[in-house]
PDB file of N, H, CA, C and O in Angstrom:
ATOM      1  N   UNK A   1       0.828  -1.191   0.000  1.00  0.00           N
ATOM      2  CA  UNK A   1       0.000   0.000   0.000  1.00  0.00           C
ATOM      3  C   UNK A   1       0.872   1.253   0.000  1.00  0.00           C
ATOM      4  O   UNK A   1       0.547   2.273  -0.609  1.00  0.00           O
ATOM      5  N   UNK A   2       1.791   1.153   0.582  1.00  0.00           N
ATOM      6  H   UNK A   2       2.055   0.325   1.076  1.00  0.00           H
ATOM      7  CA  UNK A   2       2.722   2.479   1.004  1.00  0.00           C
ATOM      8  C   UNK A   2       3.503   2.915  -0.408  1.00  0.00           C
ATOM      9  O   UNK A   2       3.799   4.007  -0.891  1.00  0.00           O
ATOM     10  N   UNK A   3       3.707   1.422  -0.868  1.00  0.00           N
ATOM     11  H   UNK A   3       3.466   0.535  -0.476  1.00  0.00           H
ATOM     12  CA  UNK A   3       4.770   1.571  -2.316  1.00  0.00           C
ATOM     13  C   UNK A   3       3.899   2.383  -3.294  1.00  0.00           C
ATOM     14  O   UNK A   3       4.326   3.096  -4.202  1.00  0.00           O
ATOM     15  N   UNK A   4       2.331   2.116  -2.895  1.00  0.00           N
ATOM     16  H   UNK A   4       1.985   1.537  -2.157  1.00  0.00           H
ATOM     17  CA  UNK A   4       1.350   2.639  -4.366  1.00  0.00           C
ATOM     18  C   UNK A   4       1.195   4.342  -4.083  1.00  0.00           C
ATOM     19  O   UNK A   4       0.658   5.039  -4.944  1.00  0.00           O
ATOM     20  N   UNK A   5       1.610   4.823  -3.055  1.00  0.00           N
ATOM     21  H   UNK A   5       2.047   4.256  -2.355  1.00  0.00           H
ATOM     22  CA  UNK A   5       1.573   5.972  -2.492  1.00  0.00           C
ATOM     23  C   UNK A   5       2.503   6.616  -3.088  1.00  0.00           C
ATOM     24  O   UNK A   5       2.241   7.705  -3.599  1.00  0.00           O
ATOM     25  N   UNK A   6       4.061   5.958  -3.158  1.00  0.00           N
ATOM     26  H   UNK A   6       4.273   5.073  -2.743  1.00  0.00           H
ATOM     27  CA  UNK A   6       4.400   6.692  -3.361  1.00  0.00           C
ATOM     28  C   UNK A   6       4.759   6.620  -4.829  1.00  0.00           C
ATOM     29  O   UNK A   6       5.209   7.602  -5.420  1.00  0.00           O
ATOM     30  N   UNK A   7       4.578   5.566  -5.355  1.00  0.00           N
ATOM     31  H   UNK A   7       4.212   4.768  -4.874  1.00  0.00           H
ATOM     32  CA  UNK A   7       4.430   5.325  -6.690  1.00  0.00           C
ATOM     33  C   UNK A   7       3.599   6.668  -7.076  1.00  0.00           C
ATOM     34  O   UNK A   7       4.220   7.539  -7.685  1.00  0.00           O
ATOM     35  N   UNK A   8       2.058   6.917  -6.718  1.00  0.00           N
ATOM     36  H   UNK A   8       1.554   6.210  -6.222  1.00  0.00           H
ATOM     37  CA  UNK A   8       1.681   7.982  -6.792  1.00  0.00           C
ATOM     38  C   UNK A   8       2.241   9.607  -6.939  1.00  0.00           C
ATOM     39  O   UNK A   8       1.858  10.392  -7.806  1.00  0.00           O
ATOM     40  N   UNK A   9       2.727   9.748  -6.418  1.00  0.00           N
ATOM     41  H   UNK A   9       3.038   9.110  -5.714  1.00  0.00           H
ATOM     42  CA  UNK A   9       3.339  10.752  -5.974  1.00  0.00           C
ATOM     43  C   UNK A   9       4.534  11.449  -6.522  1.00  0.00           C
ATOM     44  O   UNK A   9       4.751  12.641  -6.739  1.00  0.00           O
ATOM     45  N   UNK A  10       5.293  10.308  -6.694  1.00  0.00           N
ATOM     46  H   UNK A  10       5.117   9.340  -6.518  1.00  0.00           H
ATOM     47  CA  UNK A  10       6.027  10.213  -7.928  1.00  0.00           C
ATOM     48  C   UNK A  10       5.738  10.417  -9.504  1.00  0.00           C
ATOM     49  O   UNK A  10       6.493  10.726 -10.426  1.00  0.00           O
ATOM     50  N   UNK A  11       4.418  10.142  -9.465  1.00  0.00           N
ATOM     51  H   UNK A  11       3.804   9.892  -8.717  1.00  0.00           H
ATOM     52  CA  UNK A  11       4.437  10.035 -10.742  1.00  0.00           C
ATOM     53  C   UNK A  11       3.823  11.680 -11.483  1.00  0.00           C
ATOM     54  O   UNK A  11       3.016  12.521 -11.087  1.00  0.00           O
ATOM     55  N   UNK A  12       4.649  11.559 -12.655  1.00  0.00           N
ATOM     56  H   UNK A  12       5.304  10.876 -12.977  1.00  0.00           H
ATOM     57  CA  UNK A  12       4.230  12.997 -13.269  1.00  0.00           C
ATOM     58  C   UNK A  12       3.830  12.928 -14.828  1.00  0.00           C
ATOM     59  O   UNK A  12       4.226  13.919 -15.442  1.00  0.00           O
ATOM     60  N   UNK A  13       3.270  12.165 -15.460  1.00  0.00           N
ATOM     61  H   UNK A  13       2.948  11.360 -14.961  1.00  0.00           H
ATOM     62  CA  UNK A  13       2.697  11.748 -16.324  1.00  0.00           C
ATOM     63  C   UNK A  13       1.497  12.816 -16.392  1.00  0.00           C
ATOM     64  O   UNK A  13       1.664  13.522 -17.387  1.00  0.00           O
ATOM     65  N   UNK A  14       0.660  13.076 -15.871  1.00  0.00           N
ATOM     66  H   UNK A  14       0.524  12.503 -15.063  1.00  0.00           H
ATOM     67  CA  UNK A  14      -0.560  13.746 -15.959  1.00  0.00           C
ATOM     68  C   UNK A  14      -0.105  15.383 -15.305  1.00  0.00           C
ATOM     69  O   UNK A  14      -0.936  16.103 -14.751  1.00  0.00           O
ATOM     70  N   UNK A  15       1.491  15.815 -15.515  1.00  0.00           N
ATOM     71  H   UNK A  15       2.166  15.231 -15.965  1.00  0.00           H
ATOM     72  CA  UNK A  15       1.371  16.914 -14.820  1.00  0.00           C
ATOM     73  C   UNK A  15       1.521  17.544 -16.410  1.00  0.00           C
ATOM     74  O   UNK A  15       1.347  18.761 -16.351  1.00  0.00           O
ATOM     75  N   UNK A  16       1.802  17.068 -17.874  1.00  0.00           N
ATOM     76  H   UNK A  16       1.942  16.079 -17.922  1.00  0.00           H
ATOM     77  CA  UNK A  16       2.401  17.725 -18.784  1.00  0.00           C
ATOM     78  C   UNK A  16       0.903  17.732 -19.538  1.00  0.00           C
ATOM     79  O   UNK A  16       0.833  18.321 -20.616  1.00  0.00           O
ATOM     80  N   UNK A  17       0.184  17.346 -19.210  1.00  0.00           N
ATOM     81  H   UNK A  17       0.242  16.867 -18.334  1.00  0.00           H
ATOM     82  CA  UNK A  17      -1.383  17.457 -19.840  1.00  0.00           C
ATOM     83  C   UNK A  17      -1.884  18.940 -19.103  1.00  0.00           C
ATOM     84  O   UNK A  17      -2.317  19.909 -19.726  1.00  0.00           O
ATOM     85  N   UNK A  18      -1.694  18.842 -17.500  1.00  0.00           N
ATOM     86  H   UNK A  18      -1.342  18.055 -16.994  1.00  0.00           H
ATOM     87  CA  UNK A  18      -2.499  20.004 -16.912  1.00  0.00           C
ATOM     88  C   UNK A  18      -1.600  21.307 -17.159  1.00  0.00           C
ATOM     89  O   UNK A  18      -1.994  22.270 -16.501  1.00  0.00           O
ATOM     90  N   UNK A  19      -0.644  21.513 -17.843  1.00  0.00           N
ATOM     91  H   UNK A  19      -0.323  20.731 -18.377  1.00  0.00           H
ATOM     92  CA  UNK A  19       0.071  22.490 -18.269  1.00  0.00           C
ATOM     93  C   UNK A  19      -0.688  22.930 -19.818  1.00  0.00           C
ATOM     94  O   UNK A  19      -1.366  23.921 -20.089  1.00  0.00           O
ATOM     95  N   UNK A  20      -0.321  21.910 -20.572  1.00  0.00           N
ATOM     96  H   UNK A  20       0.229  21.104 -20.352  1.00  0.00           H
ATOM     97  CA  UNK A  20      -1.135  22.005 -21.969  1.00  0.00           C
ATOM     98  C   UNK A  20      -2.485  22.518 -21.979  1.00  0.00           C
ATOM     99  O   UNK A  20      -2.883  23.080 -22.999  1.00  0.00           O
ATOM    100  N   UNK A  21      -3.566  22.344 -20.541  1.00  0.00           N
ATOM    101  H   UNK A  21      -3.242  21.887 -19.712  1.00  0.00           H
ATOM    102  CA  UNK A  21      -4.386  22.499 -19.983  1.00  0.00           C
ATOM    103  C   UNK A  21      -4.772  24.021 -20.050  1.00  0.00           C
ATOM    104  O   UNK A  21      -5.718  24.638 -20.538  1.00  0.00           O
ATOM    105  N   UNK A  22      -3.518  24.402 -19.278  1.00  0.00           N
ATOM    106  H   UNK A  22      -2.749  23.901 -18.881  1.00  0.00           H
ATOM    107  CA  UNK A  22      -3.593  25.640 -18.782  1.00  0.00           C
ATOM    108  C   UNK A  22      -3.066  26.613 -19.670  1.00  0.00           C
ATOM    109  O   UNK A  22      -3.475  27.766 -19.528  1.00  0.00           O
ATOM    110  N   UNK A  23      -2.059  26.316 -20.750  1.00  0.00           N
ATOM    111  H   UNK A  23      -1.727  25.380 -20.865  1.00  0.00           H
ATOM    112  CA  UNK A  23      -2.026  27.236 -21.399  1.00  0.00           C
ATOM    113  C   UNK A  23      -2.974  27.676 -22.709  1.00  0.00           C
ATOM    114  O   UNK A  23      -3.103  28.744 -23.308  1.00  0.00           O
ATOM    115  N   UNK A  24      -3.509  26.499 -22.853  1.00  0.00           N
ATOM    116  H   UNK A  24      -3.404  25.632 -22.367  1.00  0.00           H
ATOM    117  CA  UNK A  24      -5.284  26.276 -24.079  1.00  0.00           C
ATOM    118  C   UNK A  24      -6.087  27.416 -23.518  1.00  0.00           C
ATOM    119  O   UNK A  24      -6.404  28.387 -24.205  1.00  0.00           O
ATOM    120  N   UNK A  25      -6.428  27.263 -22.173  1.00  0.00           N
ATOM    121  H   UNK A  25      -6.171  26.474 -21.615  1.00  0.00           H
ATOM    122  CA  UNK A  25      -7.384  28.064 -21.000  1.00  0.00           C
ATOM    123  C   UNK A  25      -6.627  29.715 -21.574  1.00  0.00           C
ATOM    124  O   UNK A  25      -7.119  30.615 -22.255  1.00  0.00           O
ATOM    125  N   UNK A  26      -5.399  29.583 -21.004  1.00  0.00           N
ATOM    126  H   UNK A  26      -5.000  28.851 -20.452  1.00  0.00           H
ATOM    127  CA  UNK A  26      -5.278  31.625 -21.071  1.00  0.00           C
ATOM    128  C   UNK A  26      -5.131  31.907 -22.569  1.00  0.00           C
ATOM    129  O   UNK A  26      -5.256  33.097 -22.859  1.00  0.00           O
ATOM    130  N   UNK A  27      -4.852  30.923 -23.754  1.00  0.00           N
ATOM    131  H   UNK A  27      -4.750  29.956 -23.519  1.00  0.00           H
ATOM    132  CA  UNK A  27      -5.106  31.851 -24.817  1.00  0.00           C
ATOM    133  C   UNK A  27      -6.296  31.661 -24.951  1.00  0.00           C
ATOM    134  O   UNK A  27      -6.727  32.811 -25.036  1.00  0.00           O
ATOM    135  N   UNK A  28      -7.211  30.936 -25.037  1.00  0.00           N
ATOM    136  H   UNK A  28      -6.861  30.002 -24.969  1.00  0.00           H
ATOM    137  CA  UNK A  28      -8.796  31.143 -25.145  1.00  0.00           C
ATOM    138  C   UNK A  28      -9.067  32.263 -24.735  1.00  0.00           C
ATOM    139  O   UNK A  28      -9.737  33.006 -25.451  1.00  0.00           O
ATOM    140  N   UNK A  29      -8.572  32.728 -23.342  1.00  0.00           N
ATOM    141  H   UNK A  29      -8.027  32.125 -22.760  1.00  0.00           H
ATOM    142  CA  UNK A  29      -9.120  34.213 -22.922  1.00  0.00           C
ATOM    143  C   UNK A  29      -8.457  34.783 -23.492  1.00  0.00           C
ATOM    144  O   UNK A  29      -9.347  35.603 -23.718  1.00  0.00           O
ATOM    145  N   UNK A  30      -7.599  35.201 -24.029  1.00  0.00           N
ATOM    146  H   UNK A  30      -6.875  34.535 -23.846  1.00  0.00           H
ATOM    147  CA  UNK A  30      -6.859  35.947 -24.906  1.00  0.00           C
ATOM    148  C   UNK A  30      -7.516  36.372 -26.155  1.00  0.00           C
ATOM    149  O   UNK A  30      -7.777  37.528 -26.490  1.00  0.00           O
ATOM    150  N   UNK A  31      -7.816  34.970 -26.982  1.00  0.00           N
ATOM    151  H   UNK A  31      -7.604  34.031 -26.710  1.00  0.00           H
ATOM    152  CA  UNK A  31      -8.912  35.366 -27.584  1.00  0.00           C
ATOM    153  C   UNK A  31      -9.850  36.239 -27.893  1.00  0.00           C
ATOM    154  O   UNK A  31      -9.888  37.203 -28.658  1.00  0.00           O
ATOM    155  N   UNK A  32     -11.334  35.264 -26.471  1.00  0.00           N
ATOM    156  H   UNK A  32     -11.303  34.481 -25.850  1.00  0.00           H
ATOM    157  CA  UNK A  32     -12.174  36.025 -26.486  1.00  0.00           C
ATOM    158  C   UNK A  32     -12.096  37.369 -26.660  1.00  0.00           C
ATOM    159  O   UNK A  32     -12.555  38.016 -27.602  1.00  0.00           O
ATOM    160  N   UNK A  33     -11.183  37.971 -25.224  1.00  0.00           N
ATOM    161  H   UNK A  33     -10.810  37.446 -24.459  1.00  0.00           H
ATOM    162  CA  UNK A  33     -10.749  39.305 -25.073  1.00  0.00           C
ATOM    163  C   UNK A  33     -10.705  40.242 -26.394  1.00  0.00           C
ATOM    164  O   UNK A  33     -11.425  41.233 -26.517  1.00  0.00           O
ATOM    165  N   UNK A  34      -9.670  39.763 -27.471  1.00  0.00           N
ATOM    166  H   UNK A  34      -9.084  38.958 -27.371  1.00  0.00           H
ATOM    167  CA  UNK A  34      -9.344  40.187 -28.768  1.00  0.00           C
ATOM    168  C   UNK A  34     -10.493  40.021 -29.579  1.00  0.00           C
ATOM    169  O   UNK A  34     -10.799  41.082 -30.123  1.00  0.00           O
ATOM    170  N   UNK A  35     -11.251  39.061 -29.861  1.00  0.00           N
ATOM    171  H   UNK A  35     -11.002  38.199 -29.420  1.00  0.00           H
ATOM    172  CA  UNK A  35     -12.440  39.261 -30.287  1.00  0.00           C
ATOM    173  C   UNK A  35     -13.576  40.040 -29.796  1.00  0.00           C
ATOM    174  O   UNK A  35     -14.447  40.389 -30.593  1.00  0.00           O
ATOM    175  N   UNK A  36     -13.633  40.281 -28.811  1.00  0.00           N
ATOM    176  H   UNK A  36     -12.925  39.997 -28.164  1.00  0.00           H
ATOM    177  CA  UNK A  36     -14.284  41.115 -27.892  1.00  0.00           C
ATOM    178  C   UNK A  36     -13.816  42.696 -28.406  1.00  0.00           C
ATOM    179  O   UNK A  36     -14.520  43.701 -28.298  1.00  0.00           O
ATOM    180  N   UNK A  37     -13.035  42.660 -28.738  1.00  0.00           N
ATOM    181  H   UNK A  37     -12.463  41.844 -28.825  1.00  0.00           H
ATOM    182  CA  UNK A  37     -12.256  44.375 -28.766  1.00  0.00           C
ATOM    183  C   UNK A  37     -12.679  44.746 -29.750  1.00  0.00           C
ATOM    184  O   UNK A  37     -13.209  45.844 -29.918  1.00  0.00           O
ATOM    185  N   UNK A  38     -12.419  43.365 -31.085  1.00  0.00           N
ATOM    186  H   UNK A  38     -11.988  42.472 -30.948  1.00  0.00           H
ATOM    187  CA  UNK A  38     -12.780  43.925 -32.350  1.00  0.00           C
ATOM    188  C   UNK A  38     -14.151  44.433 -32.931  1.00  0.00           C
ATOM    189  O   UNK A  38     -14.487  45.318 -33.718  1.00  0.00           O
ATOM    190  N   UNK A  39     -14.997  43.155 -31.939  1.00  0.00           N
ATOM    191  H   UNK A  39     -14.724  42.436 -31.300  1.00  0.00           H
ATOM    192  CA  UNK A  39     -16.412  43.508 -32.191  1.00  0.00           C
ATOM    193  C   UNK A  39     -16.753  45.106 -31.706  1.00  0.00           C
ATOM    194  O   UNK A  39     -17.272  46.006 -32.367  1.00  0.00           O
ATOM    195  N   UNK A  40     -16.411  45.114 -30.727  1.00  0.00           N
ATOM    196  H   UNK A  40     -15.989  44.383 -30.190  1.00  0.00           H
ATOM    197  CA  UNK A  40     -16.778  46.537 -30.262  1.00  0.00           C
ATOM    198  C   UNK A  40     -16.142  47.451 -31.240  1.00  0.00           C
ATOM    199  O   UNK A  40     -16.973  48.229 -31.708  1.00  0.00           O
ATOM    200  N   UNK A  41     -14.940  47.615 -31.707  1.00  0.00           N
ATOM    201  H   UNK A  41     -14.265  46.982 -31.327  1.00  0.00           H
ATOM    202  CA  UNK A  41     -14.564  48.371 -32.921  1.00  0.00           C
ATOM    203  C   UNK A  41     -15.167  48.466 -33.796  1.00  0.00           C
ATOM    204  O   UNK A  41     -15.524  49.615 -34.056  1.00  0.00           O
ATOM    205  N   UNK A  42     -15.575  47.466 -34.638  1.00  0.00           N
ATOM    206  H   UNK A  42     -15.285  46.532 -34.427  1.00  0.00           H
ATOM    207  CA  UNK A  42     -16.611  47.258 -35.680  1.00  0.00           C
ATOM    208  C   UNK A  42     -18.137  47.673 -35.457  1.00  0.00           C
ATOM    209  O   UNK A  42     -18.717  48.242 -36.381  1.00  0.00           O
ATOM    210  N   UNK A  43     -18.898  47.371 -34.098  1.00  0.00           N
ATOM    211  H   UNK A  43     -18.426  46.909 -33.347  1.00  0.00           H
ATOM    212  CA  UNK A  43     -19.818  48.139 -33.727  1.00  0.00           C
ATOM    213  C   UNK A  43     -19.748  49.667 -33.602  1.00  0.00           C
ATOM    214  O   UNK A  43     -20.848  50.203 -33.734  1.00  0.00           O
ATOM    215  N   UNK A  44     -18.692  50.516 -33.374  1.00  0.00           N
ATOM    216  H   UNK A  44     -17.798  50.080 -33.267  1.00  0.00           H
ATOM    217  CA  UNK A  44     -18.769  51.871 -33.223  1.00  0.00           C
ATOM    218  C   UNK A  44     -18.664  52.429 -34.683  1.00  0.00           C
ATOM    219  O   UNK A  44     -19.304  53.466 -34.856  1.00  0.00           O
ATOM    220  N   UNK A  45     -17.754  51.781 -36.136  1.00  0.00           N
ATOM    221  H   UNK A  45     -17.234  50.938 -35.996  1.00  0.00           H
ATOM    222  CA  UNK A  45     -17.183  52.360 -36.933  1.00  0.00           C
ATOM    223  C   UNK A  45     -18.725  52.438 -37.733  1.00  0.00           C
ATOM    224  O   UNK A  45     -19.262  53.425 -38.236  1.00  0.00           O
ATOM    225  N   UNK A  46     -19.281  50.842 -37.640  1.00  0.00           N
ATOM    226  H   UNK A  46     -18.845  50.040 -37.232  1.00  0.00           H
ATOM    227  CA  UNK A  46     -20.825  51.022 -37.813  1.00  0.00           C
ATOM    228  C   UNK A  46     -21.973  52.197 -37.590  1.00  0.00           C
ATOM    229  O   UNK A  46     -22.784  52.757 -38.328  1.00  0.00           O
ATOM    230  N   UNK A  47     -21.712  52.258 -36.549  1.00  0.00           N
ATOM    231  H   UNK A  47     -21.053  51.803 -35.949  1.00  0.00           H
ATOM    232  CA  UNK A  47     -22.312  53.419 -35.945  1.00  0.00           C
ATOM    233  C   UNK A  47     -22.207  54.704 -36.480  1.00  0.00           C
ATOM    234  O   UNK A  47     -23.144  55.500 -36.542  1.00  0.00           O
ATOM    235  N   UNK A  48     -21.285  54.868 -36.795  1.00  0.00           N
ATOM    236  H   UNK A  48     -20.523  54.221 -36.745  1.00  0.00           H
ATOM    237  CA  UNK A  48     -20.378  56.148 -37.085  1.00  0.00           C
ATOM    238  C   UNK A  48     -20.725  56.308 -38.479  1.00  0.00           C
ATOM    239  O   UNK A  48     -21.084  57.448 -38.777  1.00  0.00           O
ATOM    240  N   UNK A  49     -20.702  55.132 -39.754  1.00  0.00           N
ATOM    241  H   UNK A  49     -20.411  54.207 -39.512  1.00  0.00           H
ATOM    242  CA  UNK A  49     -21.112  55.503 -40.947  1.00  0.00           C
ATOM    243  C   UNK A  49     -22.510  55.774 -40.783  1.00  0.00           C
ATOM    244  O   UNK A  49     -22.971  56.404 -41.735  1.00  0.00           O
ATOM    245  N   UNK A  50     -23.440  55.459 -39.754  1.00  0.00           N
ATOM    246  H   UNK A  50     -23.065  54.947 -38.981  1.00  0.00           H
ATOM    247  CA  UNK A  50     -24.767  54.814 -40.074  1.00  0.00           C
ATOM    248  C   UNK A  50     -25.411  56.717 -39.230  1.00  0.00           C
ATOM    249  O   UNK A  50     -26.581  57.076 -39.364  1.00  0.00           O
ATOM    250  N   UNK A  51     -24.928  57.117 -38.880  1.00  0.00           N
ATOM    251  H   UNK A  51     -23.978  56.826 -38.771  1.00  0.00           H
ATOM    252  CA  UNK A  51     -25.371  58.269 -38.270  1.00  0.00           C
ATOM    253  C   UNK A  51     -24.378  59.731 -39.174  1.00  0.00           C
ATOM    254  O   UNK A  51     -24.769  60.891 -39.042  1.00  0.00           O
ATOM    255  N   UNK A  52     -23.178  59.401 -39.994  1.00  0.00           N
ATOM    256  H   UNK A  52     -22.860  58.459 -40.101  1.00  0.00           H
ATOM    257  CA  UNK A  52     -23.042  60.015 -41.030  1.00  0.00           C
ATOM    258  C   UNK A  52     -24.451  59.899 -42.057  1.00  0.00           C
ATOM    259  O   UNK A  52     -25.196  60.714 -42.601  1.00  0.00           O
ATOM    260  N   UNK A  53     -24.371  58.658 -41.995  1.00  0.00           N
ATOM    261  H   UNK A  53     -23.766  57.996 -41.553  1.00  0.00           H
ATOM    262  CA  UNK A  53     -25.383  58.804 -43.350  1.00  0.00           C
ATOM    263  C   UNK A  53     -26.999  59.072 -43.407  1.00  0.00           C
ATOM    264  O   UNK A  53     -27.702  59.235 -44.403  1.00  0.00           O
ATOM    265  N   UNK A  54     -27.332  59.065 -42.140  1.00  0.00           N
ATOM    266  H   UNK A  54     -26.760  58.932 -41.331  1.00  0.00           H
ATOM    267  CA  UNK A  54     -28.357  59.814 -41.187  1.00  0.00           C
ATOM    268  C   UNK A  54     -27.599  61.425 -41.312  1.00  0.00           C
ATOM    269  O   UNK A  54     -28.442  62.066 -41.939  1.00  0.00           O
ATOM    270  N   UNK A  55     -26.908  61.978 -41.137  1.00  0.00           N
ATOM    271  H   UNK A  55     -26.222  61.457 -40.627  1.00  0.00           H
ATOM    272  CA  UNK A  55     -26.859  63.134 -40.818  1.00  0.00           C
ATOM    273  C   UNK A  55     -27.127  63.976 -42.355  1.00  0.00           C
ATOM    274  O   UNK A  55     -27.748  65.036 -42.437  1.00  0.00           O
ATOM    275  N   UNK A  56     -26.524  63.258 -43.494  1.00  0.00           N
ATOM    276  H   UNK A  56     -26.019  62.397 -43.428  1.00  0.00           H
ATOM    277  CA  UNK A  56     -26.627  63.221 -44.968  1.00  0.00           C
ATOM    278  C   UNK A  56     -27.433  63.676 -45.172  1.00  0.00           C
ATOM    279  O   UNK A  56     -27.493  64.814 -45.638  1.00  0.00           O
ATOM    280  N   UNK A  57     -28.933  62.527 -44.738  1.00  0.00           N
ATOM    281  H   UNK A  57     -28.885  61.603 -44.359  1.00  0.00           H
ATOM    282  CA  UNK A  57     -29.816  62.303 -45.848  1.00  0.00           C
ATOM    283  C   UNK A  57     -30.959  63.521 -45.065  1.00  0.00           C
ATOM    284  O   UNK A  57     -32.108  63.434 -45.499  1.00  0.00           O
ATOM    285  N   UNK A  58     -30.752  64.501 -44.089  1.00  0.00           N
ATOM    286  H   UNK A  58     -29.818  64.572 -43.736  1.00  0.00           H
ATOM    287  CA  UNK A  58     -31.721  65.305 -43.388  1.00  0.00           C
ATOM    288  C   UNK A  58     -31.409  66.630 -44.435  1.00  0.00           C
ATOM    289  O   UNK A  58     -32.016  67.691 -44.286  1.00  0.00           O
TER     290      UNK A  58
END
């Protein structure tokens, strides 16, 4: 029982997955974030022609 303990413990097989893990996780937010920015860019520039061309047509 003691040997499977530390057999356990020892072992690092599943530590190079929870790294791969973790770095998937922060560029995903990285991502989003960046997609997040652009949309909002693209929503204002929108805006901006769409109330030019409102201001135009008065």
């Amino acid at each position: 029982m003691i040997t499977r303990i530390f057999r356990f413990v020892r072992d690092e097989s599943g530590a190079t997955a929870i790294e791969y893990g973790l770095i998937v996780a922060v560029l995903s937010l990285a991502i989003v974030g960046g997609v997040s920015q652009v949309g909002n860019s693209l929503e204002a520039m929108w805006n901006s022609a769409a109330n030019t061309l409102e201001d135009l047509s008065q």
